[in-house]
MOPAC internal coordinates of N, CA, C and O (Angstrom, degrees):
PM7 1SCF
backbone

  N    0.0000 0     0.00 0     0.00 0    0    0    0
  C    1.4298 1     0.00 0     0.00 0    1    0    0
  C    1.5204 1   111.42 1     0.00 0    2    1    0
  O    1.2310 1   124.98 1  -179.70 1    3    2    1
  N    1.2777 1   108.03 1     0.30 1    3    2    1
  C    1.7699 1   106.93 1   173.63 1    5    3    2
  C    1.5177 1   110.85 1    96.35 1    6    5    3
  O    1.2310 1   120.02 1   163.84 1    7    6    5
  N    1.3150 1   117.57 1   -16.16 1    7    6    5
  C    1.1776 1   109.49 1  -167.72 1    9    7    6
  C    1.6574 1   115.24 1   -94.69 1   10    9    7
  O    1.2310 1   122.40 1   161.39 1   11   10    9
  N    1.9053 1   113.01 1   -18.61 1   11   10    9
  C    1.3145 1   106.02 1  -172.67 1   13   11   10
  C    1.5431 1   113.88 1   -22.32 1   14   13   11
  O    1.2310 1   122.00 1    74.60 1   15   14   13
  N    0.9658 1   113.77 1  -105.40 1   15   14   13
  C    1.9198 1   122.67 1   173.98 1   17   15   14
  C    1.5063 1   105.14 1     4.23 1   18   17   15
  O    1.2310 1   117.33 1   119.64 1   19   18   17
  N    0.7885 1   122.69 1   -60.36 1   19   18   17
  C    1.8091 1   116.88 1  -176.75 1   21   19   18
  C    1.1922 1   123.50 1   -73.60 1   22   21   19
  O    1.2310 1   120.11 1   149.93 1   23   22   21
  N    1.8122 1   117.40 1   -30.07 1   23   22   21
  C    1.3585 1   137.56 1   162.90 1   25   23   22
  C    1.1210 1    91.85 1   -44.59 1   26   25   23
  O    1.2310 1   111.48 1   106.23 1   27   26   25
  N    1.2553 1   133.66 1   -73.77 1   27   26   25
  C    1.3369 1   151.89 1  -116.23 1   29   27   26
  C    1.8093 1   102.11 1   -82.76 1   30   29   27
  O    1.2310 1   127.12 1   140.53 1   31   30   29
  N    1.7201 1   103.92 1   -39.47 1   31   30   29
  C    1.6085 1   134.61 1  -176.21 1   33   31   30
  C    1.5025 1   103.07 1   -60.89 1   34   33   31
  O    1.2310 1   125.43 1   145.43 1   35   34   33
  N    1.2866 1   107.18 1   -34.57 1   35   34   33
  C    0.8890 1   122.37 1  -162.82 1   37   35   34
  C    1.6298 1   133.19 1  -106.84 1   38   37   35
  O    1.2310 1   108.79 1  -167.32 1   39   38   37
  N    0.7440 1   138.58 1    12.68 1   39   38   37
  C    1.2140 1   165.78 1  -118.28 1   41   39   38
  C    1.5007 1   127.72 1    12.55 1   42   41   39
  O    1.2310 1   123.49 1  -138.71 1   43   42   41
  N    1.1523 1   110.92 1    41.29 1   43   42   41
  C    1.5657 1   127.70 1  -151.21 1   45   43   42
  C    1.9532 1   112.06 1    58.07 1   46   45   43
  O    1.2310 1   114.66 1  -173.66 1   47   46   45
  N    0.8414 1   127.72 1     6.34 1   47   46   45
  C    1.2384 1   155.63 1   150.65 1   49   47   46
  C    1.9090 1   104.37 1   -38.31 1   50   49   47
  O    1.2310 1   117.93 1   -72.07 1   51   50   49
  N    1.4545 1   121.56 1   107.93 1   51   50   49
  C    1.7058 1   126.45 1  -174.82 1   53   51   50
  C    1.3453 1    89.40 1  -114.83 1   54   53   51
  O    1.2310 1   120.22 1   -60.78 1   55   54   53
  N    1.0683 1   117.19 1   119.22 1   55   54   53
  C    1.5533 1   141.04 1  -165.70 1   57   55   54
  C    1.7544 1    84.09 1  -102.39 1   58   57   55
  O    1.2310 1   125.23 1   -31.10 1   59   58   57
  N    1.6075 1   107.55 1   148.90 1   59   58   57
  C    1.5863 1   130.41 1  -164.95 1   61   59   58
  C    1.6983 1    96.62 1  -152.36 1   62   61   59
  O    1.2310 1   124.48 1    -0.11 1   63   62   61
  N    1.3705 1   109.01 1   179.89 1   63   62   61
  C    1.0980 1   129.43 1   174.56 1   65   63   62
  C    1.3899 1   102.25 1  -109.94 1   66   65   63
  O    1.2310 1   110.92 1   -94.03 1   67   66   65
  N    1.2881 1   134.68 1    85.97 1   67   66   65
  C    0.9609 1   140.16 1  -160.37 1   69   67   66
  C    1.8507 1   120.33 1    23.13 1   70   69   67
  O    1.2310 1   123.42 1    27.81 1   71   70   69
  N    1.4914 1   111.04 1  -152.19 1   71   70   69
  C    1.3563 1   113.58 1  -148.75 1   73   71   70
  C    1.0148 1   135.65 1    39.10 1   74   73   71
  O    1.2310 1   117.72 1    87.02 1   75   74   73
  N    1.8248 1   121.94 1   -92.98 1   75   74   73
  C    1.4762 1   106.21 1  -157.73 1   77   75   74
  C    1.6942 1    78.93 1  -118.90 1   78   77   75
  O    1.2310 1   112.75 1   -97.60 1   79   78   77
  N    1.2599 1   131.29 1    82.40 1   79   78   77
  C    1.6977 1   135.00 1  -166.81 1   81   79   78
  C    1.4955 1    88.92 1  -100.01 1   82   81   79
  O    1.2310 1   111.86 1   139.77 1   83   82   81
  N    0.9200 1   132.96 1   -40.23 1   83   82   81
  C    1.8219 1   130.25 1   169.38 1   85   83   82
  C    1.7476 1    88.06 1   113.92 1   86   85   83
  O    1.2310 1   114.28 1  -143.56 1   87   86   85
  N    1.6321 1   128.44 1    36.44 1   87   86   85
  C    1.2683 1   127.43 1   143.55 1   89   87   86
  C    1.0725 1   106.83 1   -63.64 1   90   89   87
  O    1.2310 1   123.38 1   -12.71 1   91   90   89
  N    1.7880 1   111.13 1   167.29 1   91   90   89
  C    1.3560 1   114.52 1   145.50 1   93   91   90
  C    1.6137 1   124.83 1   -62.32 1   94   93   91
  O    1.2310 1   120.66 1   142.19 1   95   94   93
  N    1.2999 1   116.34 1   -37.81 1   95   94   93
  C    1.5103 1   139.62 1   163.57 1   97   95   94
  C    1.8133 1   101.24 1   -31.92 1   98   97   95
  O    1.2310 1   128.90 1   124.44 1   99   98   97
  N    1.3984 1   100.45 1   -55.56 1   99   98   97
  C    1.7065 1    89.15 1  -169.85 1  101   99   98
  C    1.6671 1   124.72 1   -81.96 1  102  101   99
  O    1.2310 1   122.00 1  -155.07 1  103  102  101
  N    1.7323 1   113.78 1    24.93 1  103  102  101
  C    1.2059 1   130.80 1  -179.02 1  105  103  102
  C    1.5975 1    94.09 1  -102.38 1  106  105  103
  O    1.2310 1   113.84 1   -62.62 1  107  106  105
  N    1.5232 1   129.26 1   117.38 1  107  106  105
  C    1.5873 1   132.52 1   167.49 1  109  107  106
  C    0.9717 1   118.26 1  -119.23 1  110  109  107
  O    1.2310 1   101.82 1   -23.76 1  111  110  109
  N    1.5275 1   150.80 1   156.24 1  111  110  109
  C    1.2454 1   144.01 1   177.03 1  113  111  110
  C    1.5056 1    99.63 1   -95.48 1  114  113  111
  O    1.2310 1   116.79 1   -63.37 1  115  114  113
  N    1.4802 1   123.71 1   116.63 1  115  114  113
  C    1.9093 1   121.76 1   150.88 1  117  115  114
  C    1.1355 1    99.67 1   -82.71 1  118  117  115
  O    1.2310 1   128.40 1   -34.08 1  119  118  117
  N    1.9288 1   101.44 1   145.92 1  119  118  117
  C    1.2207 1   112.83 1   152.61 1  121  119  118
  C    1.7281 1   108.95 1   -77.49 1  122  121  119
  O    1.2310 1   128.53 1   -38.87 1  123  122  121
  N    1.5348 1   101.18 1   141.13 1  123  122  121
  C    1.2690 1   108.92 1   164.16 1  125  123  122
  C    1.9274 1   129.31 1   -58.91 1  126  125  123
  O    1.2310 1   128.16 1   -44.52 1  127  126  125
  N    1.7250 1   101.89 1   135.48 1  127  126  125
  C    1.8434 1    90.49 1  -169.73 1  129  127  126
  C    1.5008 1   107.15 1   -76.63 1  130  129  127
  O    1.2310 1   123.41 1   -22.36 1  131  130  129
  N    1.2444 1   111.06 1   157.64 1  131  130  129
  C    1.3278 1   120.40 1   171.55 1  133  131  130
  C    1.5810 1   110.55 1   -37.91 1  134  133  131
  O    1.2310 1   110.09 1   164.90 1  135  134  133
  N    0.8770 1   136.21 1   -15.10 1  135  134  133
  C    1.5633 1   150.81 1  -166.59 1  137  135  134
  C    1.7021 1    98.35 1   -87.94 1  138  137  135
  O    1.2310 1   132.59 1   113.79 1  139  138  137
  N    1.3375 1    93.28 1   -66.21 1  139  138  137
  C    1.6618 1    81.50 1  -168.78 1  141  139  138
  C    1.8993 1   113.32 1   -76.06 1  142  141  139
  O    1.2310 1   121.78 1   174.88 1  143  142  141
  N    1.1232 1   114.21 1    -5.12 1  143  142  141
  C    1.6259 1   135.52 1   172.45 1  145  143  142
  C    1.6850 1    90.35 1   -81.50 1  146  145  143
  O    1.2310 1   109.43 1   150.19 1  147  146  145
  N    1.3479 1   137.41 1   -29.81 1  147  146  145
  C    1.4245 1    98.63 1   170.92 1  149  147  146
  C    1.4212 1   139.26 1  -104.32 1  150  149  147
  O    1.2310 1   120.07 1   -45.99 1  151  150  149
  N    1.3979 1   117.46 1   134.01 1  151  150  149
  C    1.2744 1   126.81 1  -157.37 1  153  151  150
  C    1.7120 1   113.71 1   -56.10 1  154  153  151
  O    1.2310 1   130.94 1   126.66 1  155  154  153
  N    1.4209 1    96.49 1   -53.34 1  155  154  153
  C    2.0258 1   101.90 1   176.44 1  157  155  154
  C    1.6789 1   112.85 1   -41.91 1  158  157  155
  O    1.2310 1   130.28 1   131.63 1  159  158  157
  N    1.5454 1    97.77 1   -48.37 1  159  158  157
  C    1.0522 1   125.41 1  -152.18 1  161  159  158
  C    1.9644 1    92.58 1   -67.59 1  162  161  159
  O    1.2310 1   118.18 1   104.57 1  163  162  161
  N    1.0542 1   121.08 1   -75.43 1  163  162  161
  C    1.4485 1   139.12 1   141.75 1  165  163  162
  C    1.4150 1   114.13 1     2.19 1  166  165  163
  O    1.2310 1   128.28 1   119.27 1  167  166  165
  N    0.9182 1   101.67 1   -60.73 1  167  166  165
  C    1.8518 1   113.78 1  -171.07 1  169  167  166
  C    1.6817 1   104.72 1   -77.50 1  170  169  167
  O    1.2310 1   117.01 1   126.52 1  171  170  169
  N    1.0427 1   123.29 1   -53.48 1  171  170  169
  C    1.9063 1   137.58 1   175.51 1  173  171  170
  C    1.6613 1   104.78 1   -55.03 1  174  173  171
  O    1.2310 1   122.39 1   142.05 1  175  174  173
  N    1.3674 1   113.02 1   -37.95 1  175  174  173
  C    1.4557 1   119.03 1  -176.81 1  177  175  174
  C    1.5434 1   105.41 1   -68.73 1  178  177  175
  O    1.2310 1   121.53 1   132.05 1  179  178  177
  N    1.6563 1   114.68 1   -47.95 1  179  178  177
  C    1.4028 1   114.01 1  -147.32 1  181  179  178
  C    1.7122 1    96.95 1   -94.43 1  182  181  179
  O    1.2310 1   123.81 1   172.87 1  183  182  181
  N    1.4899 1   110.30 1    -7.13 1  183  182  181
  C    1.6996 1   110.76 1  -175.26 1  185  183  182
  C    1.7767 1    85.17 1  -105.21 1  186  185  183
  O    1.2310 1   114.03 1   164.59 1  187  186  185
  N    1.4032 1   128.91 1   -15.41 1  187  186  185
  C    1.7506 1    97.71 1  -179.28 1  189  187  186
  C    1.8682 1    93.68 1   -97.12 1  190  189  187
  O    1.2310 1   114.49 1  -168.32 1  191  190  189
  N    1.3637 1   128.04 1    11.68 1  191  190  189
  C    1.2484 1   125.06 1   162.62 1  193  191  190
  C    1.7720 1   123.66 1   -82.23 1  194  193  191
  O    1.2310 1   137.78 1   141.67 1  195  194  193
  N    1.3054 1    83.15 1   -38.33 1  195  194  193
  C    1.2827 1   110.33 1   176.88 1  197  195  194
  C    1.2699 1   102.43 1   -57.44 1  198  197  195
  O    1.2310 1   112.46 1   105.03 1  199  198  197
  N    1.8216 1   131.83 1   -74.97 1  199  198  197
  C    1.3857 1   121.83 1   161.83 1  201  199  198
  C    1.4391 1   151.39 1   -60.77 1  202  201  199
  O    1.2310 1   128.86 1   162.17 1  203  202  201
  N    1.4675 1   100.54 1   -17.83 1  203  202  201
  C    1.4334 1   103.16 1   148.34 1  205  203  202
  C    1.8178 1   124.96 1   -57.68 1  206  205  203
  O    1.2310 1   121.00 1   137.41 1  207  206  205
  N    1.0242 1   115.70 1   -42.59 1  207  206  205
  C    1.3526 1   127.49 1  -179.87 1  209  207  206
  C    1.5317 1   127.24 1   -77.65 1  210  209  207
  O    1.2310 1   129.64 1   159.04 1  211  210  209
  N    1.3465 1    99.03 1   -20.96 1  211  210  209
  C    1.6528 1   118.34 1  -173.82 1  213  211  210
  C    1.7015 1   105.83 1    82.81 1  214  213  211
  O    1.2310 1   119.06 1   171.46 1  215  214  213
  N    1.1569 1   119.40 1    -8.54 1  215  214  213
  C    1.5803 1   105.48 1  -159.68 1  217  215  214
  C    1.4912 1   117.08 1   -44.83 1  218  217  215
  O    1.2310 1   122.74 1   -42.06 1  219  218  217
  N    1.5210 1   112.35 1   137.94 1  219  218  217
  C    1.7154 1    92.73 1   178.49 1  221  219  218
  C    1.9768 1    80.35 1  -106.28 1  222  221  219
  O    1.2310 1   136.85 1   -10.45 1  223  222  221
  N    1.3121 1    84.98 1   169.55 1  223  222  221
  C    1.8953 1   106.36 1  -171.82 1  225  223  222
  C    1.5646 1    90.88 1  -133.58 1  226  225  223
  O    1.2310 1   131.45 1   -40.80 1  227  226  225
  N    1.7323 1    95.51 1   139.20 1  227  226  225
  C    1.6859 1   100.63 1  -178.62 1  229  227  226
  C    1.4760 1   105.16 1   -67.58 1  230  229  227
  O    1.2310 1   114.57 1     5.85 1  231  230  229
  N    1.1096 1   127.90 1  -174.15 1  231  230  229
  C    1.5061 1   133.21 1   157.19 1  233  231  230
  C    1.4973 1   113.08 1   -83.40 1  234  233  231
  O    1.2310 1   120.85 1   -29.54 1  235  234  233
  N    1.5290 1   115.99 1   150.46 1  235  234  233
  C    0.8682 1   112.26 1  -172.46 1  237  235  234
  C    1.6681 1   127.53 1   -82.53 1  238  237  235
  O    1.2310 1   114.96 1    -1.82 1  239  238  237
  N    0.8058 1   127.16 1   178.18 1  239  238  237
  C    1.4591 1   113.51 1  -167.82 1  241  239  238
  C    2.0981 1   119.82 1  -132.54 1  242  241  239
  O    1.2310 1   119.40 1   -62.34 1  243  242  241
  N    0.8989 1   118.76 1   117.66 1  243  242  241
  C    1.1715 1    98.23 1  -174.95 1  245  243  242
  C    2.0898 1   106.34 1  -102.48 1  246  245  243
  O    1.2310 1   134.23 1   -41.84 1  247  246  245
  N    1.3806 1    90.08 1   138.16 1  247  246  245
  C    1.6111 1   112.44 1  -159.77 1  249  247  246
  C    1.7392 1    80.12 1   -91.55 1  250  249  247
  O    1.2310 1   133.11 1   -29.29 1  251  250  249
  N    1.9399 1    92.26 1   150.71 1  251  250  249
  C    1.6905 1    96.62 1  -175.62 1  253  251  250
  C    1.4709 1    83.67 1  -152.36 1  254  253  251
  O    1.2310 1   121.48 1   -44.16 1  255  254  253
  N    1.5496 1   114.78 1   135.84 1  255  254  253
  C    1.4089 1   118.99 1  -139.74 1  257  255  254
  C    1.6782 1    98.51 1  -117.39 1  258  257  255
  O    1.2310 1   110.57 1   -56.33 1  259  258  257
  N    1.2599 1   135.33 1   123.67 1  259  258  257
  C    1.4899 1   141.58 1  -156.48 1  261  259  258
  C    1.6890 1   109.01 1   -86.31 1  262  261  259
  O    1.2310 1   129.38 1  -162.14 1  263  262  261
  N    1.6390 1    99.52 1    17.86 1  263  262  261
  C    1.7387 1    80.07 1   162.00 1  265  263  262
  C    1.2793 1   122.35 1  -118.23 1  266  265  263
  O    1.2310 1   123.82 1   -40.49 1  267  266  265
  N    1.2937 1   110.27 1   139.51 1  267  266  265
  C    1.9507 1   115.77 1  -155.31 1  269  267  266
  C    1.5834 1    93.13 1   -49.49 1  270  269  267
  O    1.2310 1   115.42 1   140.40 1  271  270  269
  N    1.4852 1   126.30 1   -39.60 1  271  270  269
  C    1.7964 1   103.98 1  -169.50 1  273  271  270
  C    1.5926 1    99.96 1   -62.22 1  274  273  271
  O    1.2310 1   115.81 1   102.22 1  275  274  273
  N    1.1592 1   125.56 1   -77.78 1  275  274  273
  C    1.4452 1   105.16 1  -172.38 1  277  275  274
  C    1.2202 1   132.86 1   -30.08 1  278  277  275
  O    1.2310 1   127.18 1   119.15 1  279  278  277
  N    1.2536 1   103.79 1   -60.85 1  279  278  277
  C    1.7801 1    99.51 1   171.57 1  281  279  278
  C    1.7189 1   117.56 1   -53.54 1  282  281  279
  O    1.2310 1   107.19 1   148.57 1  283  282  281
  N    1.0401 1   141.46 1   -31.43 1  283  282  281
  C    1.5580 1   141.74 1   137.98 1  285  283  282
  C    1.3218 1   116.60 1   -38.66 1  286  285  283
  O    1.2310 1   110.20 1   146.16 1  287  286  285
  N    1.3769 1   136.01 1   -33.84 1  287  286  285
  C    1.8061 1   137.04 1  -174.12 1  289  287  286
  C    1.3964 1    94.38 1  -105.85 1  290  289  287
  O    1.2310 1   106.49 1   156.94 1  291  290  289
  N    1.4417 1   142.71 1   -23.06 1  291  290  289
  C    1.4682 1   145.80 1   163.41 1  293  291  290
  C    1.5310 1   106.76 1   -55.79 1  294  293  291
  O    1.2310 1   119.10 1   126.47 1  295  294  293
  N    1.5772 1   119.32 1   -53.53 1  295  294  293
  C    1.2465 1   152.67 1   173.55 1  297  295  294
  C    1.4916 1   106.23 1   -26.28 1  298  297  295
  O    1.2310 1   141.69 1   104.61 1  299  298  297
  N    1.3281 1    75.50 1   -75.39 1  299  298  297
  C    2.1203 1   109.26 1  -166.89 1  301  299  298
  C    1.5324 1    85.83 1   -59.23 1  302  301  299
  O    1.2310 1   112.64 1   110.09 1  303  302  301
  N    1.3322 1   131.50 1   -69.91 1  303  302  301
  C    1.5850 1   130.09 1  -146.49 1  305  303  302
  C    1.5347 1   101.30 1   -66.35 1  306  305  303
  O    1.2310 1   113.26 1   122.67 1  307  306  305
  N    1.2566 1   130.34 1   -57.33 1  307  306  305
  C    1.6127 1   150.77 1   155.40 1  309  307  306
  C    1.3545 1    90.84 1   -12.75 1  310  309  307
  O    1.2310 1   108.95 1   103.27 1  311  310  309
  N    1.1052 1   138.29 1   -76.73 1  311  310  309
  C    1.8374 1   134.38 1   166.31 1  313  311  310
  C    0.8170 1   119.38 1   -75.38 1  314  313  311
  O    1.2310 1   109.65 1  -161.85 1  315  314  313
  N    1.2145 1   137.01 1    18.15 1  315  314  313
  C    1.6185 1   126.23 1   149.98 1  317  315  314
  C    1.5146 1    97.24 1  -103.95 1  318  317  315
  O    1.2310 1   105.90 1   174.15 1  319  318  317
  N    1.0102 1   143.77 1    -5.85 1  319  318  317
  C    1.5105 1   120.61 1   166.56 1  321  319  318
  C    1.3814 1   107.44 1  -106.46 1  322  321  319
  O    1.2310 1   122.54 1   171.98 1  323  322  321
  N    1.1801 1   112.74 1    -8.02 1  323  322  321
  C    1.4602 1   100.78 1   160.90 1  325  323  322
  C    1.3313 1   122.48 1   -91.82 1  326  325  323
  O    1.2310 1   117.29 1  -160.66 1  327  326  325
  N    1.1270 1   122.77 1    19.34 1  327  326  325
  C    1.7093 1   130.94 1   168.20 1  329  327  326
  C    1.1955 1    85.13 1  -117.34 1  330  329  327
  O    1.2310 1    99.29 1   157.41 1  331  330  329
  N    1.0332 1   154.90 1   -22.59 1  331  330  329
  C    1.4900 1   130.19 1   161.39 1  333  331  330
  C    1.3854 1   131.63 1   -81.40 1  334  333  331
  O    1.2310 1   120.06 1   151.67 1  335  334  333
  N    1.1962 1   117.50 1   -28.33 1  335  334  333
  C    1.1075 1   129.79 1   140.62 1  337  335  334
  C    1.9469 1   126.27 1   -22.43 1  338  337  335
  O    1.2310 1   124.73 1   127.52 1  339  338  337
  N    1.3405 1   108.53 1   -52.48 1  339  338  337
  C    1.2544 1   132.68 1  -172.81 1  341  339  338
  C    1.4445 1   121.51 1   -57.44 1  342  341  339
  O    1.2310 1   120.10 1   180.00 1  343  342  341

């Protein structure tokens, strides 16, 4: 792209006129808008994308983890919310 040699001057560093110039300077944190913070709102968007597009999505899967303590504290908790439950 012509630029090796100046990359190079530079510390591989591609100098811009600000924004996205590939400084550290041109990395900022946004706060997120109330829009993408709402959940309804969120959920209606990503299922009328979903059918516009056809996408099918696998099912989800729940992972169950092969070391005897967990499955004993999975155990234990599994009956403690079901006595609370009650």
């Amino acid at each position: 792209e012509g630029r090796g040699a100046a990359a190079l001057e530079k510390g591989g560093q591609i100098s811009g006129g600000g924004g996205a110039g590939g400084g550290w300077d041109s990395i900022y944190e946004n706060d997120q808008s109330d829009k993408v913070n709402n959940l309804e709102l969120s959920v209606d968007l990503f299922k009328t994308a979903t059918e516009i597009t056809g996408a099918e999505w696998p099912q989800a899967k729940t992972f169950t983890s092969p070391c005897p303590t967990l499955k004993v504290i999975g155990a234990v908790s599994k009956n403690m919310i079901a006595r609370e439950e009650l």
